[in-house]
C-alpha positions in Angstrom: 9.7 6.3 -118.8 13.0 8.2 -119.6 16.0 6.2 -119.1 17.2 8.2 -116.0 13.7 7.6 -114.8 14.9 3.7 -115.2 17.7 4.2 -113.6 16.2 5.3 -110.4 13.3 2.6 -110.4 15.9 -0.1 -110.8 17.6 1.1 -107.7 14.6 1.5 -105.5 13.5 -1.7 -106.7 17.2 -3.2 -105.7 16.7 -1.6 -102.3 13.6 -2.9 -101.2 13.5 -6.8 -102.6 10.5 -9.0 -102.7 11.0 -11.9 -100.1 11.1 -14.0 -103.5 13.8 -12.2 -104.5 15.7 -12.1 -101.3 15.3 -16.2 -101.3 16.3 -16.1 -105.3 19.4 -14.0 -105.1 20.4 -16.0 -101.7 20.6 -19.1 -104.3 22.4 -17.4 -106.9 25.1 -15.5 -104.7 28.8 -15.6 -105.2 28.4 -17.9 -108.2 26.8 -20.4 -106.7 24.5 -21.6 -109.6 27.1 -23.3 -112.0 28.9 -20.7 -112.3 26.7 -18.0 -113.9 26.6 -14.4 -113.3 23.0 -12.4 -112.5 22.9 -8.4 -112.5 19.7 -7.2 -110.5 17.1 -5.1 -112.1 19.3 -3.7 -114.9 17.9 -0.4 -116.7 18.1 -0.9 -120.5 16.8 2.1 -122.6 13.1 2.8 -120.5 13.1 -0.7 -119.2 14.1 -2.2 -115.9 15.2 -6.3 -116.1 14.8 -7.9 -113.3 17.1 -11.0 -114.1 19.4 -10.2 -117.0 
């Protein structure tokens, strides 16, 4: 997968979120895990993160 190629999977993938997701990120919003920050299904090089 070419990086672009990344790039659009990651934001397909953050459109449509797995219910475990949805319930994940709706812990994590605004801060609200001691402070730490989350970035949703990053693309890095051909890869999509879904946690970085």
């Amino acid at each position: 997968m070419r990086p672009e190629q990344a790039i659009r999977r990651a934001r397909r993938l953050r459109k449509k979120p797995t219910r475990a997701e949805e319930f994940f990120w709706s812990l994590v919003r605004d801060k609200a895990l001691d402070g730490l920050r989350f970035r949703r299904q990053v693309p890095i090089d051909f890869l999509v993160f879904d946690f970085a």
